[in-house]
C-alpha positions as CSV (number, residue, x, y, z in Angstrom):
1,X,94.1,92.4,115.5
2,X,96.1,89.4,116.5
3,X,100.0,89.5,116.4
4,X,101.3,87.1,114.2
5,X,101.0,83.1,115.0
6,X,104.3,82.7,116.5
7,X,104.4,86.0,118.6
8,X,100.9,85.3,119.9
9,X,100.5,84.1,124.0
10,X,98.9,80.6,123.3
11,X,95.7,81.8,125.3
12,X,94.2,85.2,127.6
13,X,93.3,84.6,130.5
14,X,90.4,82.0,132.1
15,X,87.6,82.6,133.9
16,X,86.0,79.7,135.4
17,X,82.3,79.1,136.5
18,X,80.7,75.9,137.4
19,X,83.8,73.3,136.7
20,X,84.1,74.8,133.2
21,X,87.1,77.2,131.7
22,X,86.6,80.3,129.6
23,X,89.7,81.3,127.3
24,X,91.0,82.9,124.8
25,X,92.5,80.2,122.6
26,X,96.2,79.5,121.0
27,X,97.1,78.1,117.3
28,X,97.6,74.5,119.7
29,X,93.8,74.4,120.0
30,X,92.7,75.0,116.3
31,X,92.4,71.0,115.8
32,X,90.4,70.3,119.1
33,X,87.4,73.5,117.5
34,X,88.1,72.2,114.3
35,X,86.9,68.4,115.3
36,X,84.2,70.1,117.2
37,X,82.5,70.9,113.5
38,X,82.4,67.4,112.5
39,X,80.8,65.8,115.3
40,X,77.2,64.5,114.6
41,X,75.8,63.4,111.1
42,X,77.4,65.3,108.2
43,X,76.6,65.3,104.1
44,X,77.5,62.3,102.0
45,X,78.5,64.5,99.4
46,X,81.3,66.2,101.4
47,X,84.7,64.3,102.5
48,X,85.1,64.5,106.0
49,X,89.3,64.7,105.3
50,X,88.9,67.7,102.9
51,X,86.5,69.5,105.1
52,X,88.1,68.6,108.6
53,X,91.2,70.3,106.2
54,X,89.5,73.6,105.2
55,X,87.7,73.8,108.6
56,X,91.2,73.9,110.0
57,X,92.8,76.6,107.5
58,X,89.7,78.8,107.7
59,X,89.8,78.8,111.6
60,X,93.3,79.8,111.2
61,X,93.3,82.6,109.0
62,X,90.4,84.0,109.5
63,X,89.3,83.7,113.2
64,X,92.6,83.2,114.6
65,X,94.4,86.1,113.1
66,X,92.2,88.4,111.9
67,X,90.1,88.0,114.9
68,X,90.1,85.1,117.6
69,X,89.0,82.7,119.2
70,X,87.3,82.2,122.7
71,X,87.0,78.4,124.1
72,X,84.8,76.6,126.8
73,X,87.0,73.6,128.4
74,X,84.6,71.4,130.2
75,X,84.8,69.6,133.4
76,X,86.8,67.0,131.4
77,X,89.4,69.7,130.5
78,X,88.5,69.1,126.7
79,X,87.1,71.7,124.8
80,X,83.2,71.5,124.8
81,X,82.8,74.8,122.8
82,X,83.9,77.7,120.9
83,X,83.0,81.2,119.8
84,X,84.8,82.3,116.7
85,X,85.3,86.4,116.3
86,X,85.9,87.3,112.7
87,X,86.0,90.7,111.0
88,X,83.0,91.6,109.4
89,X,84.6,93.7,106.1
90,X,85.5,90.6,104.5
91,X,85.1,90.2,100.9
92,X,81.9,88.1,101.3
93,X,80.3,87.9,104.6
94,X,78.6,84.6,104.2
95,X,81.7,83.1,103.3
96,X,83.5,83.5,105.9
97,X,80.6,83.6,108.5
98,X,78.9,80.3,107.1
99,X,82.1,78.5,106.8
100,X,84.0,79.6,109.6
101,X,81.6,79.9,112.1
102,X,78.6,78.2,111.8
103,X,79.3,74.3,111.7
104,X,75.8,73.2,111.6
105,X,76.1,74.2,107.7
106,X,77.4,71.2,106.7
107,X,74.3,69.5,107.8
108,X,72.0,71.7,107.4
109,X,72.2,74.2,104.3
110,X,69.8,76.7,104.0
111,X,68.3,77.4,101.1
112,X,68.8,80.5,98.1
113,X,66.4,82.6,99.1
114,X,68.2,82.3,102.8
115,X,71.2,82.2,101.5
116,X,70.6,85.2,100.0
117,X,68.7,87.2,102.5
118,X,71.7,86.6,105.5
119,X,73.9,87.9,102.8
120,X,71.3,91.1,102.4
121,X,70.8,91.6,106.2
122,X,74.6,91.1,107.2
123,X,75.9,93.5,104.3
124,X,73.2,95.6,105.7
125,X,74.6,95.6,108.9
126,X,77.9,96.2,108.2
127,X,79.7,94.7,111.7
128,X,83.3,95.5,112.5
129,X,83.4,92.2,114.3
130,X,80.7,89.1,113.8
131,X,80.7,86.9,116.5
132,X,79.0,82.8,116.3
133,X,79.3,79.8,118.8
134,X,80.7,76.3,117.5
135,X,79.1,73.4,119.2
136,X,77.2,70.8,118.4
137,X,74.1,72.7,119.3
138,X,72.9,69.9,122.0
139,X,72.6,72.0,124.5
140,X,68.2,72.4,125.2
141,X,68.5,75.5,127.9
142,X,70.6,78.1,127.9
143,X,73.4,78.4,130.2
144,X,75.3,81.8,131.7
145,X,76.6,83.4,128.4
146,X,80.3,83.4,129.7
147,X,81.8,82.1,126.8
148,X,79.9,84.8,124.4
149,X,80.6,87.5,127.0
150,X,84.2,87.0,127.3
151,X,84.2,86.8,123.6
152,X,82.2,90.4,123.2
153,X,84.7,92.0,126.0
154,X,87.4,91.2,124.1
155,X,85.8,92.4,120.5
156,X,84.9,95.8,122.4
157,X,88.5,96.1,123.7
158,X,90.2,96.0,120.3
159,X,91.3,99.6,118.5
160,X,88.7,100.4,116.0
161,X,85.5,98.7,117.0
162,X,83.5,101.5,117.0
163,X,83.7,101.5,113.6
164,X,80.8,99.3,113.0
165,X,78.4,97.5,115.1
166,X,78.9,93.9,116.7
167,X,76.6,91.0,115.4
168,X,76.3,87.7,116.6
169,X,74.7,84.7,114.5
170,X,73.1,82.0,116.1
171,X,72.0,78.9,115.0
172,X,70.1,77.5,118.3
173,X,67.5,78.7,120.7
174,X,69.9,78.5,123.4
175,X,72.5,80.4,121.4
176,X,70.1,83.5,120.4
177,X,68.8,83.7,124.5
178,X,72.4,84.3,125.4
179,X,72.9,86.8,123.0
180,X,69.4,88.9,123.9
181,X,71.0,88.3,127.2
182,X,73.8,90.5,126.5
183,X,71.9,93.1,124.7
184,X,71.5,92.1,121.2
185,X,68.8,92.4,119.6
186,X,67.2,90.0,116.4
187,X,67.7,91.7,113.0
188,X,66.8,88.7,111.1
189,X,65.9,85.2,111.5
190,X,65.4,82.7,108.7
191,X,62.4,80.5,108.4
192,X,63.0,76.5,107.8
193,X,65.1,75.0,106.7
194,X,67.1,77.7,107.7
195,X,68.2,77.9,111.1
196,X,69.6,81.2,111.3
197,X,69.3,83.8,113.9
198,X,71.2,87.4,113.4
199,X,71.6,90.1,116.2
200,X,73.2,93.3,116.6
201,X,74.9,94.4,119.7
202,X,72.2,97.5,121.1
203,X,74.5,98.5,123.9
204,X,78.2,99.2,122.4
205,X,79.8,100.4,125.8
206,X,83.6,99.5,125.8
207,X,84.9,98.2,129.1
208,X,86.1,101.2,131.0
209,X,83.7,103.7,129.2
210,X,80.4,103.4,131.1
């Protein structure tokens, strides 16, 4: 688990591949992930102050010390995308998956019966770590996985993990190719108008141990 915010190193250390960054991010890089989630066409019915707000506390408290949070800066040097990793025992699941970690929520909502089968099939699952990417979900092919890598290296490295499996939930094409690329494998997708994807880590080797 993370240390506590002001004891924390403000990132881990980057690995760079084609002009882009990979990092672990610091508490100063909340806002930049946080503005990521309200980029493109969001609900009327929500106010973009109160959920810019929450988006910010959430990514806080949850992914950022309970878990943490791994960051693609682009050639730019501004962040182009994230991958939250939040502990999986939380009260409710979809609560903190669907509102932490998947951004596209907001614009897209799935429906009860989806609703309500993710929260079946992730209970069901019963990670120690779930893992999702924040972006805006533009992206048509899928690119190396580095940011989900570095993000699953560091999940595998913390004490404890073996005490449940590691999922990822994807929302895109491109997200769930460069999760099968790392050895998960689909344990349930939703139909329209849900766009969800869920995969459990099939090769749980920690680094070191293979």
């Amino acid at each position: 688990m993370a240390p506590p915010l002001d004891t924390r190193s403000p990132s881990g250390p980057a690995v760079s591949t084609l002009g882009r960054s990979v990092r672990q991010a610091g508490i100063e890089d909340i806002p930049a992930v946080a503005r990521i989630t309200q980029e493109g066409p969001l609900r009327t019915d929500l106010d973009p102050e109160s959920a810019a707000r929450s988006t910010r506390l959430l990514l806080t408290h949850i992914a950022f010390e309970r878990g943490a949070l791994w960051v693609e800066d682009g050639v730019d040097g501004r962040i182009a995308r994230a991958v939250a990793v939040v502990p999986g025992g939380q009260h409710s699941p979809w609560e903190t998956v669907g509102r932490v970690v998947a951004p596209d929520l907001a614009r897209v909502p799935p429906g009860p019966d989806a609703d309500q089968a993710f929260r079946t099939e992730l209970a069901a699952v019963a990670p120690r770590w779930v893992l999702s990417e924040i972006s805006q979900g533009s992206r048509a092919r899928p690119g190396p996985p580095t940011l989900l890598e570095a993000a699953l290296s560091w999940a595998r490295a913390e004490p404890g993990w073996r005490h449940g499996p590691i999922a990822v939930v994807a929302d895109t094409d491109a997200e769930r190719k460069a999760a099968e690329s790392l050895g998960f494998a689909e344990r349930w997708t939703g139909g329209p108008p849900s766009p969800w994807w869920l995969g459990v880590d099939t090769d749980p080797v920690a680094p070191g141990q293979a």
